[in-house]
VOPAFI-752486 format. One record per residue (C-alpha): x, y, z; residue number from 1. Coordinates in nm, 2 decimals. Each point is the difference from the previous one (the first is absolute). Layout:
x:X&y:Y&z:Z&num:NUM
...
! end
This chain:
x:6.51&y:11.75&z:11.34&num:1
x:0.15&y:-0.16&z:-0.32&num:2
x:-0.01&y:-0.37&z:-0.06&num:3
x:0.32&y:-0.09&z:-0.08&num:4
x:0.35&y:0.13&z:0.09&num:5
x:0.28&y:-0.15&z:-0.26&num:6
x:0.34&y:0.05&z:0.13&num:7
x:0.25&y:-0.06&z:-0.26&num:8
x:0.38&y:-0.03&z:0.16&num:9
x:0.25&y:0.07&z:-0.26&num:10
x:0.39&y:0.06&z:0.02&num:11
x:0.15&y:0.20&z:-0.35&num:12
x:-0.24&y:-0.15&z:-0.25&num:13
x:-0.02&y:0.29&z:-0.24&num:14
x:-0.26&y:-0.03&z:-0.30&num:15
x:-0.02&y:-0.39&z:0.02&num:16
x:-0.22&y:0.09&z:0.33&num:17
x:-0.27&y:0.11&z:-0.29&num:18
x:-0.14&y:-0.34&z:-0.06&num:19
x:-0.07&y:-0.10&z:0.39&num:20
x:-0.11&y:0.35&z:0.03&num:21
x:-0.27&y:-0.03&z:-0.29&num:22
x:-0.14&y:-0.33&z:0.09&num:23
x:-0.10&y:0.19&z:0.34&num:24
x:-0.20&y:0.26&z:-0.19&num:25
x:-0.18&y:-0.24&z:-0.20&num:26
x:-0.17&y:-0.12&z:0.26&num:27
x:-0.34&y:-0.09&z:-0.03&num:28
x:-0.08&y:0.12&z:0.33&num:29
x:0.07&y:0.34&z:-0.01&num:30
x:0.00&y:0.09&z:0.39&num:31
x:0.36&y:-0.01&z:0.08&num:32
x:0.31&y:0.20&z:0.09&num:33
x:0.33&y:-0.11&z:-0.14&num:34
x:0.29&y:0.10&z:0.21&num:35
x:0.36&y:-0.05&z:-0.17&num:36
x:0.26&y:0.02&z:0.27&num:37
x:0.37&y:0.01&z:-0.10&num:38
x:0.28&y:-0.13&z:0.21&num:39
x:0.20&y:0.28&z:-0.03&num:40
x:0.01&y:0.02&z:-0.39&num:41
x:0.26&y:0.18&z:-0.11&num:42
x:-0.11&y:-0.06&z:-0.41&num:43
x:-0.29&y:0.16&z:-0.15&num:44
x:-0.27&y:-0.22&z:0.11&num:45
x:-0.16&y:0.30&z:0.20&num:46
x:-0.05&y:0.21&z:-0.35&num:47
x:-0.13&y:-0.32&z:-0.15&num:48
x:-0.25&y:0.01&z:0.25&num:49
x:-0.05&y:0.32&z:0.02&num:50
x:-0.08&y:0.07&z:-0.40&num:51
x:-0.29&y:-0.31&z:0.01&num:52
x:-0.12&y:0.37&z:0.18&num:53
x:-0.30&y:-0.27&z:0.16&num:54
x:-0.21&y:0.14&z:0.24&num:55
x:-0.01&y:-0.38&z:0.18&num:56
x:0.38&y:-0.02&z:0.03&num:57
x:0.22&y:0.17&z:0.27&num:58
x:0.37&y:-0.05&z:0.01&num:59
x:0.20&y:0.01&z:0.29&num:60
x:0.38&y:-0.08&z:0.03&num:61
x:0.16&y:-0.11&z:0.30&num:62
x:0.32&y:0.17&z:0.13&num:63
x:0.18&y:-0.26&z:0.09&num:64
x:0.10&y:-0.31&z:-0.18&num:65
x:-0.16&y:-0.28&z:0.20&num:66
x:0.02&y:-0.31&z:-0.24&num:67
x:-0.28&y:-0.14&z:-0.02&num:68
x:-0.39&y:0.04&z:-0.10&num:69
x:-0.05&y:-0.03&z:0.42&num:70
x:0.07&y:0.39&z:0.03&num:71
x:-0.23&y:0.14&z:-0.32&num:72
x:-0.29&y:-0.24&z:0.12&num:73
x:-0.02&y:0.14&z:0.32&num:74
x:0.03&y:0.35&z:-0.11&num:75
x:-0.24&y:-0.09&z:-0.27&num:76
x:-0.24&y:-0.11&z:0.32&num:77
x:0.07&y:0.27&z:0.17&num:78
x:-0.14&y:0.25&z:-0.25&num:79
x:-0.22&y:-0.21&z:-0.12&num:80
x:-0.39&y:0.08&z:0.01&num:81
x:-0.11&y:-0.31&z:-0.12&num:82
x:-0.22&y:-0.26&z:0.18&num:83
x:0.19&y:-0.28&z:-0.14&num:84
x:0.37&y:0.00&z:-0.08&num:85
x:0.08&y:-0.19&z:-0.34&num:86
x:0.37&y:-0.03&z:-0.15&num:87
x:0.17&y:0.02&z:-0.33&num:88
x:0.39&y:-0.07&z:-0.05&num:89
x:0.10&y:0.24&z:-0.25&num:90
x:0.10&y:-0.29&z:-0.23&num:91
x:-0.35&y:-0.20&z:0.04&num:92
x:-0.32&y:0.02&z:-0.22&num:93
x:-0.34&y:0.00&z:0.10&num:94
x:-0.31&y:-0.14&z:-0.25&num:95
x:-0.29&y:0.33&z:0.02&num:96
x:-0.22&y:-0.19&z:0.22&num:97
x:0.29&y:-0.10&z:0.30&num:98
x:-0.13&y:0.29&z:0.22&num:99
x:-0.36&y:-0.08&z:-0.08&num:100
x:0.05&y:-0.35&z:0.08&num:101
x:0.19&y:0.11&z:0.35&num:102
x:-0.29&y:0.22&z:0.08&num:103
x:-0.28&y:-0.28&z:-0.05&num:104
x:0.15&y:-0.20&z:0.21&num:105
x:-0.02&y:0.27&z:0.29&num:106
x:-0.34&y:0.07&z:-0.01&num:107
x:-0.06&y:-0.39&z:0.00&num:108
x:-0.19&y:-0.16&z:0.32&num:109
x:0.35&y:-0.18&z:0.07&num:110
x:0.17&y:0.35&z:0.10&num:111
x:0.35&y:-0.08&z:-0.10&num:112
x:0.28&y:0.20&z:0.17&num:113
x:0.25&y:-0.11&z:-0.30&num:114
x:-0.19&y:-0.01&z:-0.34&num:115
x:0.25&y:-0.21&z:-0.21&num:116
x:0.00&y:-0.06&z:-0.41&num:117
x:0.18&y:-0.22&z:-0.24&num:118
x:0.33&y:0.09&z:-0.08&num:119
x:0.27&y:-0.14&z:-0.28&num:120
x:0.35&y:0.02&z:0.08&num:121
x:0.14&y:-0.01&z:-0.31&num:122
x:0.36&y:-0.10&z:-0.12&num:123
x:0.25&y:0.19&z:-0.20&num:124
x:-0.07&y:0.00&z:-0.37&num:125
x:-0.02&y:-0.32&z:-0.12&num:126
x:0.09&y:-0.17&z:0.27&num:127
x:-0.36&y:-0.23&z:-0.01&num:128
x:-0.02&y:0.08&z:0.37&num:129
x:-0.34&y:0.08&z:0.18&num:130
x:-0.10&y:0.01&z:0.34&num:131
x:-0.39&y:0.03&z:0.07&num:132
x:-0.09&y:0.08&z:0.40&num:133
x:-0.31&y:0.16&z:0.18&num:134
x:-0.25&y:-0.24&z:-0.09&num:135
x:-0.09&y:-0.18&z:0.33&num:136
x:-0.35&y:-0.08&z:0.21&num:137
x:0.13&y:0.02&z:0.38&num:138
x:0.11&y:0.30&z:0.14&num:139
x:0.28&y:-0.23&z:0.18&num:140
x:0.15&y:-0.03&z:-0.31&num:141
x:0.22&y:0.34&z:0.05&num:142
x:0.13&y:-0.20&z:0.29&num:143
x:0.19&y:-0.16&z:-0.27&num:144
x:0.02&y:0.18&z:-0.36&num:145
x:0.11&y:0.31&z:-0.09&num:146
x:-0.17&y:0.28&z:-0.20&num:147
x:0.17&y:0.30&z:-0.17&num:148
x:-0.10&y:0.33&z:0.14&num:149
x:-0.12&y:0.06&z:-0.36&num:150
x:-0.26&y:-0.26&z:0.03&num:151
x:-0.18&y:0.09&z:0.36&num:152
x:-0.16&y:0.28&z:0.19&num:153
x:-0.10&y:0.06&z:0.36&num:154
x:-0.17&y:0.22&z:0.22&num:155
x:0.11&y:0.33&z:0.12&num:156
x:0.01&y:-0.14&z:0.39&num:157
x:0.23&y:-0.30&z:-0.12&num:158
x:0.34&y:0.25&z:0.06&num:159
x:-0.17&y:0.11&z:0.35&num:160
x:-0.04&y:-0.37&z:0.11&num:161
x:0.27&y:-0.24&z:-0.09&num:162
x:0.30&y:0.35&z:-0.02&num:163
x:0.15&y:0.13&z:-0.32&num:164
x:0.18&y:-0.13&z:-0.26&num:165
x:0.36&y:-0.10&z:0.16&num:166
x:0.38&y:0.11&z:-0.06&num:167
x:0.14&y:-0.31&z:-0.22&num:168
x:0.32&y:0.02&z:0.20&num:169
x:-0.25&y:-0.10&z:0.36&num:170
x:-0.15&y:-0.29&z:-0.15&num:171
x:0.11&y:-0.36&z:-0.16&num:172
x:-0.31&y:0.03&z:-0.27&num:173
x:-0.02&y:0.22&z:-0.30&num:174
x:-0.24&y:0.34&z:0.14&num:175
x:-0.29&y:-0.14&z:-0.22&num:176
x:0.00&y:-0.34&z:0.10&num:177
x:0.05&y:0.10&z:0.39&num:178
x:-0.30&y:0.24&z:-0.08&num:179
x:-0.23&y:-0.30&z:-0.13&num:180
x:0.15&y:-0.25&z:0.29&num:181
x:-0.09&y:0.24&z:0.28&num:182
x:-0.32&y:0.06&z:-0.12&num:183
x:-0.08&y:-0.35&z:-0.04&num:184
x:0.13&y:-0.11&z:0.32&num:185
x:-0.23&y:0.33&z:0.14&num:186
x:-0.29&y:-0.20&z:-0.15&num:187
x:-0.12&y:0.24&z:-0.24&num:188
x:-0.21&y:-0.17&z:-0.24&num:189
x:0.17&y:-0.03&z:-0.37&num:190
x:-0.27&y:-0.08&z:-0.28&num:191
x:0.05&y:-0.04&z:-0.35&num:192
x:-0.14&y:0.16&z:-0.35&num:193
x:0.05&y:-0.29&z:-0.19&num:194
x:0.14&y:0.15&z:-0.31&num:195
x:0.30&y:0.09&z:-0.14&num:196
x:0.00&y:0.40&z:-0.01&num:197
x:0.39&y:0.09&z:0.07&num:198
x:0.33&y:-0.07&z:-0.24&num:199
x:0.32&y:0.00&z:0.21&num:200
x:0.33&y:0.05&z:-0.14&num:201
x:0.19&y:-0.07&z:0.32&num:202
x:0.29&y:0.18&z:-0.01&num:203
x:0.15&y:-0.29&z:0.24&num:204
x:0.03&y:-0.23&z:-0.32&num:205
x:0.18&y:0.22&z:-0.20&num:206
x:0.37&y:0.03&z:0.11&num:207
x:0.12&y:0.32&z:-0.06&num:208
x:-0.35&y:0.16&z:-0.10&num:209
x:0.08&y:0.30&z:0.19&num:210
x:0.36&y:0.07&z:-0.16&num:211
x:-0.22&y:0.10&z:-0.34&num:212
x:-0.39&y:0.03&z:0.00&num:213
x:-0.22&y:-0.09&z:-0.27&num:214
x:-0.40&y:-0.02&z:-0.06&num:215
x:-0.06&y:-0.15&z:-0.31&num:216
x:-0.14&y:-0.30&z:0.22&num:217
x:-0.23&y:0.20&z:0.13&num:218
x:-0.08&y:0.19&z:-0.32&num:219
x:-0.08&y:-0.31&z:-0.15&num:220
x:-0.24&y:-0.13&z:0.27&num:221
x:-0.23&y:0.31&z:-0.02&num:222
x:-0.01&y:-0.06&z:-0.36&num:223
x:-0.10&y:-0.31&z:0.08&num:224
x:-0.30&y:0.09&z:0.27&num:225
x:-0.10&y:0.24&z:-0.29&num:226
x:-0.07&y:-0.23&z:-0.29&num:227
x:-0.29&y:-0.27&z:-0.01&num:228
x:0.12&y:-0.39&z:0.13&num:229
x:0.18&y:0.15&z:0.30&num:230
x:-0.24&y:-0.27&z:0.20&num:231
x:0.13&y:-0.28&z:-0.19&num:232
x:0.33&y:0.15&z:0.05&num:233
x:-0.05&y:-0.05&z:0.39&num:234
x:-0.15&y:-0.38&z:-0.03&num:235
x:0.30&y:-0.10&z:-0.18&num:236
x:0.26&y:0.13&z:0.19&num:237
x:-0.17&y:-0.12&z:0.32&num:238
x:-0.01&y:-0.34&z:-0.20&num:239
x:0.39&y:0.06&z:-0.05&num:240
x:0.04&y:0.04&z:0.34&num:241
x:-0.21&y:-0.26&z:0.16&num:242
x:0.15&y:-0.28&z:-0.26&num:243
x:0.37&y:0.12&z:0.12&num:244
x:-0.08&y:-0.04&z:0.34&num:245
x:0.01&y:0.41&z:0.10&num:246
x:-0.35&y:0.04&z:0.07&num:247
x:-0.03&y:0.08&z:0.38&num:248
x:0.37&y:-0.07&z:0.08&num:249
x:0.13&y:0.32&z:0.15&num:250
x:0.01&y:-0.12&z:0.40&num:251
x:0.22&y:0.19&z:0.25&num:252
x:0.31&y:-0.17&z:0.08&num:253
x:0.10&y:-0.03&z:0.38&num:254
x:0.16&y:0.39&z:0.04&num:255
x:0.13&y:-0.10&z:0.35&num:256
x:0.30&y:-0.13&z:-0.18&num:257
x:0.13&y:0.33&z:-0.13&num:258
x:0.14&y:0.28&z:0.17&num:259
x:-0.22&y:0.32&z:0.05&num:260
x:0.07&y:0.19&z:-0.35&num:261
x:0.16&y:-0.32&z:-0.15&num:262
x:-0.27&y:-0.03&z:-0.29&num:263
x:-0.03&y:0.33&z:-0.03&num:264
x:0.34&y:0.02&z:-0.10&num:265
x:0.00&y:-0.27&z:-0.22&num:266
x:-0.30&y:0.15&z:-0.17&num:267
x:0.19&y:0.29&z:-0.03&num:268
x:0.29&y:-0.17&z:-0.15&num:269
x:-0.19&y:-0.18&z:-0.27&num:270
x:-0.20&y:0.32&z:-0.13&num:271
x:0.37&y:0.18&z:-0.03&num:272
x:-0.09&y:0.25&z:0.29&num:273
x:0.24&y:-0.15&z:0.18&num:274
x:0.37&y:-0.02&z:-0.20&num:275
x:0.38&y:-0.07&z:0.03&num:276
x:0.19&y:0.29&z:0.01&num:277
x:0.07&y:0.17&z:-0.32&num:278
x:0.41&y:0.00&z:-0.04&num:279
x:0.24&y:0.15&z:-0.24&num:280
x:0.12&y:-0.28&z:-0.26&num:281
x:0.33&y:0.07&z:0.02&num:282
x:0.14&y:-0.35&z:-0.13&num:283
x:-0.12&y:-0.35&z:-0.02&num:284
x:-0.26&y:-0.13&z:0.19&num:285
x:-0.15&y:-0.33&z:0.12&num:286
x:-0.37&y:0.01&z:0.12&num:287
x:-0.07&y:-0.32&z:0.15&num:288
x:-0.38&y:-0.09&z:0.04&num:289
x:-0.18&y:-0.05&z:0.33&num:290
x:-0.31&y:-0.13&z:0.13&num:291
x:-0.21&y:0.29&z:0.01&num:292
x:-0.37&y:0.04&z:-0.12&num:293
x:0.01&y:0.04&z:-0.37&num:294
x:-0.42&y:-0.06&z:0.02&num:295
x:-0.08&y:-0.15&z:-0.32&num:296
x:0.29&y:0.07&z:-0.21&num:297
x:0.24&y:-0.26&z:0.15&num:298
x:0.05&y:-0.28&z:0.25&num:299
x:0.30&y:-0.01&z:0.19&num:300
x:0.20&y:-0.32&z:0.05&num:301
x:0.34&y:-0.07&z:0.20&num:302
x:0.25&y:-0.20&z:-0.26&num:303
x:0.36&y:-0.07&z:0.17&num:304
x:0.00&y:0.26&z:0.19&num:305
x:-0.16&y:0.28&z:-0.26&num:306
x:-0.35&y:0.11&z:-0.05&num:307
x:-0.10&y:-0.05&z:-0.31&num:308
x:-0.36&y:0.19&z:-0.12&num:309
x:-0.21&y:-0.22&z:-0.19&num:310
x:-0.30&y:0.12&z:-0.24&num:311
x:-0.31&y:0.01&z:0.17&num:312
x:-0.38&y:0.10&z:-0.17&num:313
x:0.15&y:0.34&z:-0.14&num:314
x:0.13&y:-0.06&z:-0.35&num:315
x:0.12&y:0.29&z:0.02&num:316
x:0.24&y:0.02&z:0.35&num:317
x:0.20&y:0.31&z:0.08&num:318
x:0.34&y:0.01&z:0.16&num:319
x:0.17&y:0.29&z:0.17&num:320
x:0.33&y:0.13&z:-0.03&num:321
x:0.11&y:0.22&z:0.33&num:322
x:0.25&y:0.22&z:-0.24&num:323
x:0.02&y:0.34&z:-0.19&num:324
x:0.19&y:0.10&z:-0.22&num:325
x:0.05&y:0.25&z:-0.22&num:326
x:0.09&y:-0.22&z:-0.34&num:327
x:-0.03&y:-0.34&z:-0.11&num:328
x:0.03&y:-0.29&z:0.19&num:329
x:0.10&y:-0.37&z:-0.14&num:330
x:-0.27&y:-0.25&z:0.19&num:331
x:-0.01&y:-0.37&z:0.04&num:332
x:-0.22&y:-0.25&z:0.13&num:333
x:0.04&y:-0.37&z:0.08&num:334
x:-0.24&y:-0.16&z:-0.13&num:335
x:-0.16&y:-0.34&z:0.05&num:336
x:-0.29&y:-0.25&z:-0.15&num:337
x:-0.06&y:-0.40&z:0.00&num:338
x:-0.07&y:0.02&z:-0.35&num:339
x:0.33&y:0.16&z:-0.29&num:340
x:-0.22&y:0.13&z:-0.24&num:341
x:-0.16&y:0.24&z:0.27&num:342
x:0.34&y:0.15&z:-0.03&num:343
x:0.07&y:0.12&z:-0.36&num:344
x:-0.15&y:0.41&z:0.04&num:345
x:-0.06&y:0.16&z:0.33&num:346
x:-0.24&y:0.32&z:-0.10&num:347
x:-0.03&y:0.30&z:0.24&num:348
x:-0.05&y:0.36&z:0.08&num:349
x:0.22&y:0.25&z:0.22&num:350
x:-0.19&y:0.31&z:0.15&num:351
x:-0.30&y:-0.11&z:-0.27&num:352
x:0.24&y:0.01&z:-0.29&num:353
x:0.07&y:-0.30&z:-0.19&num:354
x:0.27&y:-0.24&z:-0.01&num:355
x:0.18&y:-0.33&z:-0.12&num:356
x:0.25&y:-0.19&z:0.17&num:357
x:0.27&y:-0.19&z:-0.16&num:358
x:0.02&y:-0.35&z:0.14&num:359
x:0.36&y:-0.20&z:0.09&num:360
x:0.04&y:-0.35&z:-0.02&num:361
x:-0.26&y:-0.25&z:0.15&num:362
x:0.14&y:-0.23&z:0.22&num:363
x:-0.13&y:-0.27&z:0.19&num:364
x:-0.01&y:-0.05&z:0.39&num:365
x:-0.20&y:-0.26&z:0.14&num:366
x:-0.35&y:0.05&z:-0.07&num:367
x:0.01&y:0.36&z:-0.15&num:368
x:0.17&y:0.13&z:-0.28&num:369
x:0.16&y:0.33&z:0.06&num:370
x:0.11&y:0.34&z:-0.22&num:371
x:0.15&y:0.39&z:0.08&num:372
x:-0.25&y:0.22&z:-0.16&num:373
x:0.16&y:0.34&z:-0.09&num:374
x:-0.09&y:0.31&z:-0.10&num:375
x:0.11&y:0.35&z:0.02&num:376
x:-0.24&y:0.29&z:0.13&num:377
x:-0.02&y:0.37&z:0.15&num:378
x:-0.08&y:-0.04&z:0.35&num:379
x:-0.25&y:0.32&z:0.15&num:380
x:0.27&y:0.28&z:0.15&num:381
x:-0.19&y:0.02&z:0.36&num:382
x:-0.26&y:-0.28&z:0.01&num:383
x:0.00&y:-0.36&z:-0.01&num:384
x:0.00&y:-0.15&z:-0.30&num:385
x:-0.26&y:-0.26&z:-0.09&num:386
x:0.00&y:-0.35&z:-0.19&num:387
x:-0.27&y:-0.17&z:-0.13&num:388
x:0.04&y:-0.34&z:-0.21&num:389
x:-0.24&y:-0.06&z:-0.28&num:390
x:0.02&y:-0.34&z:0.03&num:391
x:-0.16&y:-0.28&z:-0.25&num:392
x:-0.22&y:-0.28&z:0.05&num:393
x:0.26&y:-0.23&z:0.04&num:394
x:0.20&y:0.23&z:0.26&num:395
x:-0.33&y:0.01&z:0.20&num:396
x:-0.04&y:-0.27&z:0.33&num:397
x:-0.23&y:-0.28&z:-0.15&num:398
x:-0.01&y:-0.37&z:0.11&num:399
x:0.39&y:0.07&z:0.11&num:400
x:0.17&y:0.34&z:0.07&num:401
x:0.00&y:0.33&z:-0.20&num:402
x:0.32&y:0.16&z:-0.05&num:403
x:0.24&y:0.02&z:0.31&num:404
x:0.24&y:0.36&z:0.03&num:405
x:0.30&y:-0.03&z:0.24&num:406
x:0.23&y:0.26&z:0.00&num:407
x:0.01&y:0.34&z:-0.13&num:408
x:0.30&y:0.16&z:-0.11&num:409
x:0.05&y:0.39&z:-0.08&num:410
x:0.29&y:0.16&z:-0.18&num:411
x:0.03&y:0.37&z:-0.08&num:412
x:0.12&y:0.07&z:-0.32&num:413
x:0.14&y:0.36&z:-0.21&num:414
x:0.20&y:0.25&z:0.19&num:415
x:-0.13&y:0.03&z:0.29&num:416
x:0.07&y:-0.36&z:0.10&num:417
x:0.42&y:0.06&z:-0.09&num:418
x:0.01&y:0.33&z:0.19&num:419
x:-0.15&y:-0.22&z:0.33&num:420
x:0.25&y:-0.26&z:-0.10&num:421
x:0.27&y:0.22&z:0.01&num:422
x:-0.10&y:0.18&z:0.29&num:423
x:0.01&y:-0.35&z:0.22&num:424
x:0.33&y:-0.05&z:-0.16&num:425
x:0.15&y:0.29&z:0.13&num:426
x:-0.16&y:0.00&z:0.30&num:427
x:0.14&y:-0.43&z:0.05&num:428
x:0.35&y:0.15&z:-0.04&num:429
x:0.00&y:0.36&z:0.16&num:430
x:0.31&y:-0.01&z:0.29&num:431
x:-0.16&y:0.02&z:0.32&num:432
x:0.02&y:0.33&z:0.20&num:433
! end
């Protein structure tokens, strides 16, 4: 029987899968299976897979769309012929020893039924934001913390004892944090590695990461493993994290307070699975902000009546626009900061392409100084279109608030807009019948 069967969810990741994919085959221990399931992909993830043409990998695609990693991992277990089950999101890095580490702690006199490793959560790019969890003594402590999928394994009976991984819309807490809760509360025993052998880029702190997928992250952090210092590399990030008070600080919240499916949803939301409704832009349109998850990217705040989106640890937040449109479009943000100066250039990009707004007058209101930014773009013909602010160090939250956005306003522009116009027209002054 082999060791170790890796089961790697993934939803339409395409090539960027590669790096996850190759930390897995680097493994020191060499005893595994890796089991990529899709969610139903309907990209090319599955010849990605399949040209890696790895006797260790089989690929399986659901389907059905289910959602969520809960329906690859228990296919994945299902077909699995492991006698552990480890995990790997398909956006997640593990260092060449992770498995090895997993595997000592198994055959150790403490028999764990969860063998759990170090894992860094890390930030969007230069966001300075680090989260370090699954470095504990007591088994109790998964009573209390959570750890990424990424960062634990089990054994095979685990599934048959405490029940699959569950439906997202039956339960108040995300699948993987239900999955660690019930085992806890089954009083399986949870030990530790003690060391840091898993990189998470949690999709749930980049809003809008699934509109547009990238790896470079990734990329870059299995350079990094590759090259000599990569253990100093690992002190001082845990120093990072320990002197900005995320070192053992991701605890479950009470769940009973959402509805079944409500984080799921909002998960969903703030990852871009989830959207608005794509409309026609047939004339002008005011998009008002609202309160819901933007994960790192912004934090919402009710001003009179409006929600305004404040800069959070992402210097580089994204904003949506629920329109296409077959042409230009004239866009403007209201914009907002305590300080003037933060508002003499607003820099940004529009579907990854670059672009400058043109700033109104600054006027004074209260506390904040406020401006239109405006700027004239193509929007995508059948797919949202995508904002993201490159915002400079004075625009970012420091001692007082980063930039604040309020209102969004989109105009088309060019033919297409007059023919629309003149279509209502007509239509505002057509006798009735």
């Amino acid at each position: 029987m082999t060791t170790f069967s890796v089961i790697m969810a993934t939803y339409n990741r395409g090539r960027h899968i590669l790096p996850s994919i190759q930390s897995v085959l680097r493994q020191t221990c060499r005893d595994f299976e890796l089991l990529v399931v899709g969610d139903c992909c309907t990209d090319d993830t599955a010849d990605v897979v399949r040209a890696l043409a790895s006797p260790q990998i089989r690929w399986l695609n659901l389907p059905e769309r289910g959602g969520s990693q809960a329906f690859p991992n228990n296919a994945g277990i299902e077909m699995s012929r492991g006698r552990y089950i480890a995990y790997l999101g398909h956006d997640d890095i593990w260092a060449p020893d992770h498995l090895q580490a997993l595997a000592d702690l198994f055959g150790h006199t403490q028999q764990p039924d969860f063998a759990v490793s170090g894992a860094i959560f890390h930030g969007p790019r230069a966001s300075n934001f680090r989260w370090v969890t699954g470095i504990f003594d007591e088994s109790d402590t998964a009573l209390k913390h959570f750890f990424p999928p990424s960062s634990f394994g089990h054994r095979r009976d685990v599934a048959d004892r405490i029940g699959k991984w569950r439906h997202p819309k039956e339960i108040t807490a995300p699948v993987d944090a239900d999955f660690l809760l019930r085992a806890a509360r089954f009083g399986m025993n949870f030990v530790s590695t003690q060391r840091i052998t898993v990189q998470k880029f949690a999709a749930g702190h980049r809003y809008l990461s699934y509109t547009g997928h990238t790896s470079d992250e990734q990329e870059r952090m299995v350079r990094r493993m590759a090259r000599p210092g990569y253990d100093g590399y690992l002190a001082s990030e845990l120093a990072k994290a320990k002197a900005a008070g995320g070192y053992m600080v991701v605890v479950h919240p009470d769940y009973e307070r959402y509805e079944n499916g409500q984080v799921s949803t909002q998960n969903a939301m703030a990852k871009g699975v989830v959207r608005p409704d794509l409309r026609n832009l047939r004339q002008r349109e005011v998009i008002k902000q609202d309160n819901s998850p933007k994960a790192l990217d912004w934090v919402p705040h009710q001003s009179g009546g409006d929600w305004v989106l404040w800069a959070g640890r992402n210097p580089r937040p994204k904003l949506l626009v629920p329109f296409k449109y077959a042409g230009k479009a004239r866009i403007r943000l209201d914009i907002r900061h305590p300080l003037r100066e933060a508002l003499t250039k607003l820099k940004l990009s529009v579907n990854g392409q670059p672009a400058v707004a043109s700033l109104g007058k600054v006027r004074q209101e209260g506390n904040l100084w406020n401006a239109q930014a405006t700027f004239e773009t193509a929007l995508r013909r059948d797919d949202h279109t995508i904002l993201e602010l490159h915002l400079t160090r004075l625009q970012r939250p420091a001692a007082r608030n980063g930039i604040g956005v309020g209102d969004m306003e989109v105009t088309p522009l060019g033919w297409r807009s007059i023919v629309a116009k003149g279509t209502r027209l007509l239509a505002k002054f057509r006798p009735a019948c």
